[in-house]
KEMI-796521 format. One record per residue (C-alpha): residue in one letter; y, z, x. Coordinates in steps of 0.25 Angstrom, whole numbers, plus 5000, padded with zeros to 4 digits. Layout:
N
<pt res="a" c2="Y" c3="Z" c1="X"/>
...
REM end
This chain:
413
<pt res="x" c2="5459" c3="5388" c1="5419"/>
<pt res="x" c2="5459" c3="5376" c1="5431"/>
<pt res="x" c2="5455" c3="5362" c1="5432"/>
<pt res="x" c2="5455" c3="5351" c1="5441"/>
<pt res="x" c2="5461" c3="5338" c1="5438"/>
<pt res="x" c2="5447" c3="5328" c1="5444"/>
<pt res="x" c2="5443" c3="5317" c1="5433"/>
<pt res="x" c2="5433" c3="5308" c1="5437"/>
<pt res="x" c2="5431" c3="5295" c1="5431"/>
<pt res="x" c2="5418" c3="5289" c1="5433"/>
<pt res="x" c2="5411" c3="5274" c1="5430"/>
<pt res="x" c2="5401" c3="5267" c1="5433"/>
<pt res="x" c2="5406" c3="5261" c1="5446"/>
<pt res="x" c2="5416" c3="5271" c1="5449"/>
<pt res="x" c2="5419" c3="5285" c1="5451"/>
<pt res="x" c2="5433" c3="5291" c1="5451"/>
<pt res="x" c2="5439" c3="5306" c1="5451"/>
<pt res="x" c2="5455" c3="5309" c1="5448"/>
<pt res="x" c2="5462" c3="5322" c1="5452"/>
<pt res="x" c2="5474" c3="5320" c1="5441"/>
<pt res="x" c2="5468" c3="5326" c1="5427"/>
<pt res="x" c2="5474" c3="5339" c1="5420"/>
<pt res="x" c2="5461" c3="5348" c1="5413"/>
<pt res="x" c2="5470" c3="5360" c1="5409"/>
<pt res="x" c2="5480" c3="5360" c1="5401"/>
<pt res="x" c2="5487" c3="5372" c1="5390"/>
<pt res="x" c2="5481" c3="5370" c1="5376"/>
<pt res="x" c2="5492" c3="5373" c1="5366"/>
<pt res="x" c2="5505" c3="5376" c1="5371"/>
<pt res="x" c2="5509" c3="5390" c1="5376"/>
<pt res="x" c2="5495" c3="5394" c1="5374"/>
<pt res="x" c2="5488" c3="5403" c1="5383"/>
<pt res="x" c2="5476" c3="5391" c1="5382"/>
<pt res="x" c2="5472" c3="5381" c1="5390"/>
<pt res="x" c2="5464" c3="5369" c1="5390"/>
<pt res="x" c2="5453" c3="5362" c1="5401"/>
<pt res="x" c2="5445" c3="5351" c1="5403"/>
<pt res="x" c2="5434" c3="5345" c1="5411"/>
<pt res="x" c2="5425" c3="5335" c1="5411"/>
<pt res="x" c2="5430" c3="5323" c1="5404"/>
<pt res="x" c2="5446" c3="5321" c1="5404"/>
<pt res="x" c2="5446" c3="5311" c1="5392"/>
<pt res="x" c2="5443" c3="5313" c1="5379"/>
<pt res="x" c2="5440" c3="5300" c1="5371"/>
<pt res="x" c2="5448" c3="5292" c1="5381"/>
<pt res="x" c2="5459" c3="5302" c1="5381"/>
<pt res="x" c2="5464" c3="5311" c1="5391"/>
<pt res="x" c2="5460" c3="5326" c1="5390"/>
<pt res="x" c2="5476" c3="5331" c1="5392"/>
<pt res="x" c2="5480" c3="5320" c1="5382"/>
<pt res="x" c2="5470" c3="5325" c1="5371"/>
<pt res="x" c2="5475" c3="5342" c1="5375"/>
<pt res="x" c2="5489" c3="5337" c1="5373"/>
<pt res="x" c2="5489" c3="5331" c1="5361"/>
<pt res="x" c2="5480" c3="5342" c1="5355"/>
<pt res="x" c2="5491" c3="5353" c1="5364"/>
<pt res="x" c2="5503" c3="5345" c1="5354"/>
<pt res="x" c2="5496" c3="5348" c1="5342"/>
<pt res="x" c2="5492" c3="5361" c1="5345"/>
<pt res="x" c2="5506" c3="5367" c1="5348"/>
<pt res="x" c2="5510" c3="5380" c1="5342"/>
<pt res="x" c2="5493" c3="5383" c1="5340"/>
<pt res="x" c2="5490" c3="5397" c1="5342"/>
<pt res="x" c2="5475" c3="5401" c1="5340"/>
<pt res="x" c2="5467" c3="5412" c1="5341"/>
<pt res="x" c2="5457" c3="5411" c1="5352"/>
<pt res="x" c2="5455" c3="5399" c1="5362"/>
<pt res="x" c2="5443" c3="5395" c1="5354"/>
<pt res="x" c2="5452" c3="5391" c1="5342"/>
<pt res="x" c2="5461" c3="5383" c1="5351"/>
<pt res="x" c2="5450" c3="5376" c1="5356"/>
<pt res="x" c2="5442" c3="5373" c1="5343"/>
<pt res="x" c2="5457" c3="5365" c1="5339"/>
<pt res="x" c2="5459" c3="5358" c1="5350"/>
<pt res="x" c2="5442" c3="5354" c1="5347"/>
<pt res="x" c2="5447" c3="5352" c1="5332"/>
<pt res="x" c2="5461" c3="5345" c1="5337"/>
<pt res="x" c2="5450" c3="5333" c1="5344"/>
<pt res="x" c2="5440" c3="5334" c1="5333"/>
<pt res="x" c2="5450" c3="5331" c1="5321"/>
<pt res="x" c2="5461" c3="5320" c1="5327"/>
<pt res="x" c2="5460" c3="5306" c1="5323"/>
<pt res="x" c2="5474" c3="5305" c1="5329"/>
<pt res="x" c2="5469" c3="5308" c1="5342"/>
<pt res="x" c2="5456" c3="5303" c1="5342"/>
<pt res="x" c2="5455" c3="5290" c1="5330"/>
<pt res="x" c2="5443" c3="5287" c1="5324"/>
<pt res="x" c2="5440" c3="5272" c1="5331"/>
<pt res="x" c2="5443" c3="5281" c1="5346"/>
<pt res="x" c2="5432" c3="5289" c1="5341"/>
<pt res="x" c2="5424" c3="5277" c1="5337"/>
<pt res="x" c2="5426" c3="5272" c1="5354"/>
<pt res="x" c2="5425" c3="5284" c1="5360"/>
<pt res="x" c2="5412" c3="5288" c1="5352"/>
<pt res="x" c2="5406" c3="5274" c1="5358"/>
<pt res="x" c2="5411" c3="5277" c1="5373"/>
<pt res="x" c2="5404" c3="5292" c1="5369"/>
<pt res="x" c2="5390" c3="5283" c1="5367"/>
<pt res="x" c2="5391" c3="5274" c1="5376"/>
<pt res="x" c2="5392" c3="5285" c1="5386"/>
<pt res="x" c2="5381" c3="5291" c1="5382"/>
<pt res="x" c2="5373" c3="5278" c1="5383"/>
<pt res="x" c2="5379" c3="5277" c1="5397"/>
<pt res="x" c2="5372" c3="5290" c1="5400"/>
<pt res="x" c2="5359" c3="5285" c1="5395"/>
<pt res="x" c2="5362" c3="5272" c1="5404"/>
<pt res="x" c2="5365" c3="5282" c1="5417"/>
<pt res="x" c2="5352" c3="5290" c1="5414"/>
<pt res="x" c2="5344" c3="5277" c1="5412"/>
<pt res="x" c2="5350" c3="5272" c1="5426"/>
<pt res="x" c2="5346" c3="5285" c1="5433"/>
<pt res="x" c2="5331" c3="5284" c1="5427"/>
<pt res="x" c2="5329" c3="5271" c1="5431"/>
<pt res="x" c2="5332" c3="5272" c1="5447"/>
<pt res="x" c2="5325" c3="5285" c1="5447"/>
<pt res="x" c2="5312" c3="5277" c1="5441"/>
<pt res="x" c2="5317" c3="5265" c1="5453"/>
<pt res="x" c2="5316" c3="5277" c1="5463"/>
<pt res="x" c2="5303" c3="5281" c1="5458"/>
<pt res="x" c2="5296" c3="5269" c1="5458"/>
<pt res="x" c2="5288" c3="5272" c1="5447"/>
<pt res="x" c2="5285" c3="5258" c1="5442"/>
<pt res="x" c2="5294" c3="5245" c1="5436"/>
<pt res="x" c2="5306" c3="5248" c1="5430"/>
<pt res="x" c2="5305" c3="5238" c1="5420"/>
<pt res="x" c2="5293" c3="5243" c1="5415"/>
<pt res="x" c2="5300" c3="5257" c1="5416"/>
<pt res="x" c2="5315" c3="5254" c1="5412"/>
<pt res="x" c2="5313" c3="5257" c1="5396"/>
<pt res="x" c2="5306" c3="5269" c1="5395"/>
<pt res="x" c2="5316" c3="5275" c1="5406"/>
<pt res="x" c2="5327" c3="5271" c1="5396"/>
<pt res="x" c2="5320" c3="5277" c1="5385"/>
<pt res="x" c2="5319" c3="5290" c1="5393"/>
<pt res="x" c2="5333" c3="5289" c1="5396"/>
<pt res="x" c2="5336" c3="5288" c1="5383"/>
<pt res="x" c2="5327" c3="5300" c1="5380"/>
<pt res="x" c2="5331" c3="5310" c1="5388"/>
<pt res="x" c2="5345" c3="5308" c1="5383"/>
<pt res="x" c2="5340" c3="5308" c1="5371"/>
<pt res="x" c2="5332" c3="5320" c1="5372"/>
<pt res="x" c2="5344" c3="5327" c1="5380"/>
<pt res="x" c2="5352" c3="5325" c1="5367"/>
<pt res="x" c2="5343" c3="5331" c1="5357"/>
<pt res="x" c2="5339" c3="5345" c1="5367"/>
<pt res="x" c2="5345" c3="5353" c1="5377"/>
<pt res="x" c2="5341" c3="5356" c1="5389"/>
<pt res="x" c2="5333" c3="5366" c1="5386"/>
<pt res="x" c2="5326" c3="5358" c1="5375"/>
<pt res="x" c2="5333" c3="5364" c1="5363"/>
<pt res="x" c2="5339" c3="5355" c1="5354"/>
<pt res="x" c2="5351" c3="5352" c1="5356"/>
<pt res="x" c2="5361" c3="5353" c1="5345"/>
<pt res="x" c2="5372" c3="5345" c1="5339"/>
<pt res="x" c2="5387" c3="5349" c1="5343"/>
<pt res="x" c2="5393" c3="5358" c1="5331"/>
<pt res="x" c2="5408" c3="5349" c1="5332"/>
<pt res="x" c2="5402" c3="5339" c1="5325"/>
<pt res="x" c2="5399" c3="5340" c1="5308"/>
<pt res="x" c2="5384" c3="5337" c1="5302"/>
<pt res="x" c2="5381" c3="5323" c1="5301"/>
<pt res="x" c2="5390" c3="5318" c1="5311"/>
<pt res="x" c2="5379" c3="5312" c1="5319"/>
<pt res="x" c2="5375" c3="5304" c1="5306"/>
<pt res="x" c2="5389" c3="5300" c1="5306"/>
<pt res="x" c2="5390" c3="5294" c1="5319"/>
<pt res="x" c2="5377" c3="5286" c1="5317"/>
<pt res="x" c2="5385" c3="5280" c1="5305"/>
<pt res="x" c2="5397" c3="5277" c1="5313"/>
<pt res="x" c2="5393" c3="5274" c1="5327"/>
<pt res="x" c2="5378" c3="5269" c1="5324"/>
<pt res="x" c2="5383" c3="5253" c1="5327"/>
<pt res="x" c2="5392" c3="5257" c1="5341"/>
<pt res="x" c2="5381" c3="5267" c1="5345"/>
<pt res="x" c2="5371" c3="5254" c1="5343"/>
<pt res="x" c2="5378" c3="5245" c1="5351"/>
<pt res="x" c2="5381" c3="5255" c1="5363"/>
<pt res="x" c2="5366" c3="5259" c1="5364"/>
<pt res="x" c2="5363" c3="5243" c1="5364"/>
<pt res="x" c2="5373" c3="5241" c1="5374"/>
<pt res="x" c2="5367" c3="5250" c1="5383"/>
<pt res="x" c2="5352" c3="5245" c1="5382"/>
<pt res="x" c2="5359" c3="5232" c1="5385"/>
<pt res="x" c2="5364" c3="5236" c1="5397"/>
<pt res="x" c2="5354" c3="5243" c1="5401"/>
<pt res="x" c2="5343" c3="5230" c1="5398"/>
<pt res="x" c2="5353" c3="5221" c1="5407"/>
<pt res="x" c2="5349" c3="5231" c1="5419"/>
<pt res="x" c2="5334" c3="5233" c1="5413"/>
<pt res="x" c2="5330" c3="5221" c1="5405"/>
<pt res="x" c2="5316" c3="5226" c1="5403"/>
<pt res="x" c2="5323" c3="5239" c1="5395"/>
<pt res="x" c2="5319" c3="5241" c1="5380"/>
<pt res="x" c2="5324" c3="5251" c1="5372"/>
<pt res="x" c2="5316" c3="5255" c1="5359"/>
<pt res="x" c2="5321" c3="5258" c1="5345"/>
<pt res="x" c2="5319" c3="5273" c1="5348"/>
<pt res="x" c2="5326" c3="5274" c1="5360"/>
<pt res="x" c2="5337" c3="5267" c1="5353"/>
<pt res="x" c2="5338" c3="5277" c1="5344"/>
<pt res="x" c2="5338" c3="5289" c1="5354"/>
<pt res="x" c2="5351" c3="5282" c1="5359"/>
<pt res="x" c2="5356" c3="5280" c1="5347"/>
<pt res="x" c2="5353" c3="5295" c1="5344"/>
<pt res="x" c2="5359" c3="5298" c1="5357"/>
<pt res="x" c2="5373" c3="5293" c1="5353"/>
<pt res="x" c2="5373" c3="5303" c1="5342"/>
<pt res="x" c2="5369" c3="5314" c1="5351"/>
<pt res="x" c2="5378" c3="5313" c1="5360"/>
<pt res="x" c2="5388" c3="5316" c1="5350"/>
<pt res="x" c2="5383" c3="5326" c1="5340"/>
<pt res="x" c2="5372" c3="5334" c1="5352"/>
<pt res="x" c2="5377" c3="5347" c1="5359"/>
<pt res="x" c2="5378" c3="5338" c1="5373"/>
<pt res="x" c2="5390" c3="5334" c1="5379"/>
<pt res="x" c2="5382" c3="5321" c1="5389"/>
<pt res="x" c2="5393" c3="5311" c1="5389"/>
<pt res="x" c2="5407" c3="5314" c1="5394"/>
<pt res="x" c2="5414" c3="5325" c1="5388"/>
<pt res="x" c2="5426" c3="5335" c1="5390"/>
<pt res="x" c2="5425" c3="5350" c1="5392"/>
<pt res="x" c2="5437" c3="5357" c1="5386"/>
<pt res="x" c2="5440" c3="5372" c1="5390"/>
<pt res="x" c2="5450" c3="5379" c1="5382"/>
<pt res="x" c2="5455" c3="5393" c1="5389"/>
<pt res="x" c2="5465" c3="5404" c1="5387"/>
<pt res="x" c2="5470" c3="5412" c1="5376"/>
<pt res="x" c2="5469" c3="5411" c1="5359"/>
<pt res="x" c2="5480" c3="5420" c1="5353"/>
<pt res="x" c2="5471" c3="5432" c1="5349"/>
<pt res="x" c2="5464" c3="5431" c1="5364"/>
<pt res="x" c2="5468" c3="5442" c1="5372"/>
<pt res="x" c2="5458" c3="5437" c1="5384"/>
<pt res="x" c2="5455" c3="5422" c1="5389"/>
<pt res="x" c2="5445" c3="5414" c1="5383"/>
<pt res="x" c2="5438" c3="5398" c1="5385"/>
<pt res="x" c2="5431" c3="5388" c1="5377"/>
<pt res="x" c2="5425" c3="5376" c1="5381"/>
<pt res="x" c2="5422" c3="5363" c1="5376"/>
<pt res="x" c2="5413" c3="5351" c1="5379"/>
<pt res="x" c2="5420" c3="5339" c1="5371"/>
<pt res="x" c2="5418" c3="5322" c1="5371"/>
<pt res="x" c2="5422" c3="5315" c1="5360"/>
<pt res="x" c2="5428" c3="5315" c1="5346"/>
<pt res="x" c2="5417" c3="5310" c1="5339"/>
<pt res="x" c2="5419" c3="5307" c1="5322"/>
<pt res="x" c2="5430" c3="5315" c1="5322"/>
<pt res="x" c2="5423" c3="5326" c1="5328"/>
<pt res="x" c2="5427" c3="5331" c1="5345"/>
<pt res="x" c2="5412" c3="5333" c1="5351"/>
<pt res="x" c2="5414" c3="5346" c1="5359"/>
<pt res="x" c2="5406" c3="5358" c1="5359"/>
<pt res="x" c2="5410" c3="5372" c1="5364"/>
<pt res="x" c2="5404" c3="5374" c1="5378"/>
<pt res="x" c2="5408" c3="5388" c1="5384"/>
<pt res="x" c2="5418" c3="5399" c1="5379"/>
<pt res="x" c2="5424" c3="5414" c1="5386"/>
<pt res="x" c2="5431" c3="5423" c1="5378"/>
<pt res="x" c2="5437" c3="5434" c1="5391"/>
<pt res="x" c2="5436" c3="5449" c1="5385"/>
<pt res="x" c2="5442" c3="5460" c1="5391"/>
<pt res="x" c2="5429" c3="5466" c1="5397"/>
<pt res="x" c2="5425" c3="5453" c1="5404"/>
<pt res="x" c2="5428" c3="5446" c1="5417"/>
<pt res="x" c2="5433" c3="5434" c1="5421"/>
<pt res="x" c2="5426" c3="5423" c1="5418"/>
<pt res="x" c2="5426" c3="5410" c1="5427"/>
<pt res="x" c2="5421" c3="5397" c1="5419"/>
<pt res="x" c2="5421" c3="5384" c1="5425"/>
<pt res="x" c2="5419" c3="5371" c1="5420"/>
<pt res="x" c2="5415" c3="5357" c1="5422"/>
<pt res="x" c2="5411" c3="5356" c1="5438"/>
<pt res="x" c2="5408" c3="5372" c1="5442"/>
<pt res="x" c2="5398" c3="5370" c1="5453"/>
<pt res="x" c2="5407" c3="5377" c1="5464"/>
<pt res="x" c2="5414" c3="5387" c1="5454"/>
<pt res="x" c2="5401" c3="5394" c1="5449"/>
<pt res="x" c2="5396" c3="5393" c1="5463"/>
<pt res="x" c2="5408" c3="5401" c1="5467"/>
<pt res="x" c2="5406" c3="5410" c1="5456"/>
<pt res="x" c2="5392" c3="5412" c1="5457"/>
<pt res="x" c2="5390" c3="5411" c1="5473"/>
<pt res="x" c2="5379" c3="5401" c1="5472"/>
<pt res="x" c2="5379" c3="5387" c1="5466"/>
<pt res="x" c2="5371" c3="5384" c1="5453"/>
<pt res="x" c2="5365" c3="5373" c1="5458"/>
<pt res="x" c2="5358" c3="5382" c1="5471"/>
<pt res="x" c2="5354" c3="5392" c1="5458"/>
<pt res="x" c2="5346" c3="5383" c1="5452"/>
<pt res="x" c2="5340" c3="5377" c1="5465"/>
<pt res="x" c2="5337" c3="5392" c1="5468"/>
<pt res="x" c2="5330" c3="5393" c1="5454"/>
<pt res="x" c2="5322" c3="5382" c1="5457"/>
<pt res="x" c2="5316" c3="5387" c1="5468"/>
<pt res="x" c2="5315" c3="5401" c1="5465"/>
<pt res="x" c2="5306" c3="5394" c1="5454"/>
<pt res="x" c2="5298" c3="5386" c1="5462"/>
<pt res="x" c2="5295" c3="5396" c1="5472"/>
<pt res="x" c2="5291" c3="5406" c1="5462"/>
<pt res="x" c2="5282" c3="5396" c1="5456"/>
<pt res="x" c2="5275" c3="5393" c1="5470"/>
<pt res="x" c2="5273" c3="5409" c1="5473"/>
<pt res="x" c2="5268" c3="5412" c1="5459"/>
<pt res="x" c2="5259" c3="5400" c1="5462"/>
<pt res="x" c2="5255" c3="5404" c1="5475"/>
<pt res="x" c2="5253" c3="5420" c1="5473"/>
<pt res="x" c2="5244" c3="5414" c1="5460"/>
<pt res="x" c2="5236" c3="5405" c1="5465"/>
<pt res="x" c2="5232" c3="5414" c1="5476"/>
<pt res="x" c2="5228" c3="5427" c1="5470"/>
<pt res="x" c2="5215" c3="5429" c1="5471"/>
<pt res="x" c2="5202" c3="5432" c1="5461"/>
<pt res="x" c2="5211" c3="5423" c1="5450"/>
<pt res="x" c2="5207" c3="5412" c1="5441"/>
<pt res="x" c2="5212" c3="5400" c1="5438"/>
<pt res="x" c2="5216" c3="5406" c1="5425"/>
<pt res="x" c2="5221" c3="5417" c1="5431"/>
<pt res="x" c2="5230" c3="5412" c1="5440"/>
<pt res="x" c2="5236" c3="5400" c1="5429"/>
<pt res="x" c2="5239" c3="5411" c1="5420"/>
<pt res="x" c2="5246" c3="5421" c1="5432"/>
<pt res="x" c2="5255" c3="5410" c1="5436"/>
<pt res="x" c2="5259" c3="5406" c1="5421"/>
<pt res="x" c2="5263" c3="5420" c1="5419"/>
<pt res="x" c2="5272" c3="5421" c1="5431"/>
<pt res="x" c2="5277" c3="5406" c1="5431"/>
<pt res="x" c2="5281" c3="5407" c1="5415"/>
<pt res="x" c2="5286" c3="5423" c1="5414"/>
<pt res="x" c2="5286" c3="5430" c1="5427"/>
<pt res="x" c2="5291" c3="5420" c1="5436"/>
<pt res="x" c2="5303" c3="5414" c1="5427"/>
<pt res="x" c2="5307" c3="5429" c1="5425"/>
<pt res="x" c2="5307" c3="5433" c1="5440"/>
<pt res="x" c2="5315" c3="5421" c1="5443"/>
<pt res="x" c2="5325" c3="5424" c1="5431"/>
<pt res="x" c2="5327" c3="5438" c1="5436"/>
<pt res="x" c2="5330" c3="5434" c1="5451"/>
<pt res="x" c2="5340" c3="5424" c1="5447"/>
<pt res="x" c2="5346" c3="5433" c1="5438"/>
<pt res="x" c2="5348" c3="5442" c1="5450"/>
<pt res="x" c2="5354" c3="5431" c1="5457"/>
<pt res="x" c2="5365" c3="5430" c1="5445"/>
<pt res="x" c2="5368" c3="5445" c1="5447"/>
<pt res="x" c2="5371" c3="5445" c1="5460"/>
<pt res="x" c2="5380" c3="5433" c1="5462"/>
<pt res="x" c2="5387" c3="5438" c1="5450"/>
<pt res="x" c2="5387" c3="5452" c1="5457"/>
<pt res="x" c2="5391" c3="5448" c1="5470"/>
<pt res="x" c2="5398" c3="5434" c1="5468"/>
<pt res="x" c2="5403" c3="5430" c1="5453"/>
<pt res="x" c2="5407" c3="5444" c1="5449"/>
<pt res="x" c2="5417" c3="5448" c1="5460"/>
<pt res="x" c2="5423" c3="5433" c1="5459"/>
<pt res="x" c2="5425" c3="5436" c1="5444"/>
<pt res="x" c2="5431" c3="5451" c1="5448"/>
<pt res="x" c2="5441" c3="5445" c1="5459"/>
<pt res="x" c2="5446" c3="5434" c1="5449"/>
<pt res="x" c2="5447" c3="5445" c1="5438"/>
<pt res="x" c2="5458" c3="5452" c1="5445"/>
<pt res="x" c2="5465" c3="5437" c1="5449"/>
<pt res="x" c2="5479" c3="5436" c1="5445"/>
<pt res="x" c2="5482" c3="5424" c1="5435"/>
<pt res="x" c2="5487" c3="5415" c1="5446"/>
<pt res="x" c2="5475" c3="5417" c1="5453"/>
<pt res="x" c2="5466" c3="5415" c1="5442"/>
<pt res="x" c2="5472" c3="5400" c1="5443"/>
<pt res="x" c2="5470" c3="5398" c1="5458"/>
<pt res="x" c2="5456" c3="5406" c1="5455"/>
<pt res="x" c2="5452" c3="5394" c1="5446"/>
<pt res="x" c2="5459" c3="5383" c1="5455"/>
<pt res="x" c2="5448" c3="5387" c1="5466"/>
<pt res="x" c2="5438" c3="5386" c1="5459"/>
<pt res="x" c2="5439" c3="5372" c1="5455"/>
<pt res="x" c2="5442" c3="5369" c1="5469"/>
<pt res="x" c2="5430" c3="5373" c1="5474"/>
<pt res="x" c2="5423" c3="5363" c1="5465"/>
<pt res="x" c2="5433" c3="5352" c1="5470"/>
<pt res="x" c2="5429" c3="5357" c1="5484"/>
<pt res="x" c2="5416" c3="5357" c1="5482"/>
<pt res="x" c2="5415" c3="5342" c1="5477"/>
<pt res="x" c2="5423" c3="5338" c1="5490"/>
<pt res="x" c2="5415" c3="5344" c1="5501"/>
<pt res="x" c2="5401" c3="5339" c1="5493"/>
<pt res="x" c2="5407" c3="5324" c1="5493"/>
<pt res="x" c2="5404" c3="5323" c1="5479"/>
<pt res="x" c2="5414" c3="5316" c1="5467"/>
<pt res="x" c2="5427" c3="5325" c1="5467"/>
<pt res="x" c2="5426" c3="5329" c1="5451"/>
<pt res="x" c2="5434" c3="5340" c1="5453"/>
<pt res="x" c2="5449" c3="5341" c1="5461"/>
<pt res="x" c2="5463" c3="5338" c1="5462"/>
<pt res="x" c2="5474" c3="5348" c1="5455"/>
<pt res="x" c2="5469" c3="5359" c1="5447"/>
<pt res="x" c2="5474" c3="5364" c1="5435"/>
<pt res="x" c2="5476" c3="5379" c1="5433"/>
<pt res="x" c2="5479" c3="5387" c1="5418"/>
<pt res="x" c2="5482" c3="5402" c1="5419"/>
<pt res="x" c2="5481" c3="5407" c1="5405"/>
<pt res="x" c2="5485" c3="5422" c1="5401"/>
<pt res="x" c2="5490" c3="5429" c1="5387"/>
<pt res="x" c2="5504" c3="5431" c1="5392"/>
<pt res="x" c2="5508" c3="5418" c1="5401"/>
<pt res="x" c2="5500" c3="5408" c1="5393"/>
<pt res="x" c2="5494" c3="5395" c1="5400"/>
<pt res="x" c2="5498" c3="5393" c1="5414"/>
<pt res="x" c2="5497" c3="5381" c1="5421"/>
<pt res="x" c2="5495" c3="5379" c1="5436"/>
<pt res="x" c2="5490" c3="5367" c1="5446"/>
<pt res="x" c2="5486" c3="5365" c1="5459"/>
<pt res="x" c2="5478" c3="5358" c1="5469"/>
<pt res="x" c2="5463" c3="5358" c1="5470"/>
<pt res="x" c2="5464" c3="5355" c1="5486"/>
<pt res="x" c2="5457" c3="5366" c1="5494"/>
REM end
């Protein structure tokens, strides 16, 4: 496991990154299991290593199973600890949660608003409060389905009837929060009006944004690593968390490898990963989906063009041909080529990378992991872009026999 020690801290006027925050840390002590985050550094106001300490304390002398069962109680340890977390902290923080949500609508509406300036589409004041109603819309709309337009489920942390719950404790403060912002945002915009339904979309959005499968506002991902006690190889979990919420941590499990004995390494980054998997891969993913784009749009204009040429063809003719190719034929040729594209880079590119690391000694396996998030800080230097990741990197070497190792050392290429 490795991590770099970058934070950034961000307002609305100001934008600063810090080079001076442990991710990774040991679990339990003298465990073979480690801990990482990324993402968020705070929980509820409270550092991250604070909250694994405290939980580290506890947990002393704990020996379980399978990684899973250690990460499922250190889940359980946030979920059930008034001590840690009281109920009137809950109380703040679920406002602050809100409110950040609202702030997201706010920065949406911002971004709509000067797009429909650029475009010069008519007067804005005519315009302004069926842009916020949009806003508000797609937000809403974003909660309640997924991408591919499937609802979109509630997380399975939280018990039935919590979202009736939090309508009787929270309606009030989630009132005045909306309020609070239709009042800013009416000081900037005084024609804005914001109708009863619209209110009720925000007022449902609060709820969402705690009981929906969707992680929008800032959360923390939580990666536990390394060995149960009946694990003879490695294995991972992953976890999306925010907030303690009615006594309840909202988390939900977001990636898992168990290593077997007849499989190979496996290489799993996190958080910003734009260089690793171009490392791995050979070709960065955002030059794959340009490809894929215009592999598409190319198709569709010979399709169109060998079509609309062919001779002795009616119009009937020729409208059904190119629905058969654009909706079947097409989308499978384009599938297939693709897919050959993925066996060979994984031929010729990800497979011997995976082969050589297999066979790397254990100190190397560290330095292995070091380089790779050092090509991501590289990366964001020579693009001139925020520095989100840097400074000294935390290594753990985890084995059966030596436990948890931990190592440091400069991210400077």
């Amino acid at each position: 496991m490795a991590a770099d020690s970058a934070v950034t801290i961000s307002g609305p006027n100001y934008l600063k990154t810090y080079q001076s925050v442990d991710k990774l840390f040991p679990l339990v002590p003298d465990q073979p299991i480690g801990v990482m985050i990324y993402n968020n550094a705070e929980l509820m106001g409270m550092p991250w290593e604070t909250v694994i300490s405290v939980y580290r304390d506890q947990a002393a002398g704990k020996n379980f199973d399978t990684v899973d069962a250690y990460a499922r109680d250190f889940i359980s340890f946030l979920s059930n600890n008034p001590d840690l977390f009281p109920q009137d902290h809950q109380d703040r923080e679920f406002c602050k949660h809100i409110a950040v949500v609202m702030s997201i609508i706010a920065s949406d509406f911002d971004y709509h608003v000067e797009h429909f300036r650029q475009s010069q589409a008519g007067n804005l004041r005519d315009h302004v409060s069926a842009i916020f109603e949009f806003t508000v819309n797609q937000l809403y709309v974003d909660y309640r389905t997924n991408l591919d337009e499937s609802p979109r489920g509630e997380l399975a942390c939280f018990p039935r009837g919590t979202a009736d719950q939090i309508n009787r404790r929270y309606a009030g403060p989630i009132k005045e929060i909306i309020e609070s912002l239709i009042a800013s945002l009416h000081a900037d915009y005084g024609s804005l009006t914001v109708s009863e339904t619209t209110r009720r979309q925000l007022e449902e959005i609060a709820v969402f944004s705690v009981i929906k499968d969707a992680f929008f506002e800032h959360y923390t991902g939580v990666v536990f690593a390394g060995f149960g006690r009946r694990e003879t190889f490695p294995s991972m979990r992953s976890y999306l968390c925010s907030t303690v919420i009615m006594g309840t941590m909202k988390h939900r499990q977001d990636r898992s490898r168990d290593m077997t004995a007849d499989a190979g390494p496996v290489i799993q980054p996190f958080a910003q990963d734009r260089m690793i998997r171009t490392f791995l891969t050979g070709m960065d993913q955002g030059l794959r989906y340009f490809l894929f784009g215009e592999t598409l749009r190319l198709s569709m204009h010979l399709v169109t063009d060998v079509v609309g040429q062919a001779p002795g063809l009616s119009d009937e003719q020729r409208q059904r041909l190119f629905a058969q190719y654009s909706e079947n034929n097409l989308g499978a040729a384009i599938q297939a080529f693709f897919s050959s594209i993925d066996e060979y880079q994984f031929r010729s590119h990800t497979g011997p990378i995976l082969r050589a690391i297999g066979s790397l000694p254990k100190k190397e396996l560290g330095e292995t992991a070091a380089s790779l998030i050092k090509l991501n800080s590289f990366q964001q230097k020579v693009m001139h872009s925020v520095e989100t990741v840097g400074g000294p990197i935390s290594l753990a070497t985890i084995t059966r026999n030596e436990g948890l190792v931990m190592g440091k050392e400069r991210a400077d290429l």
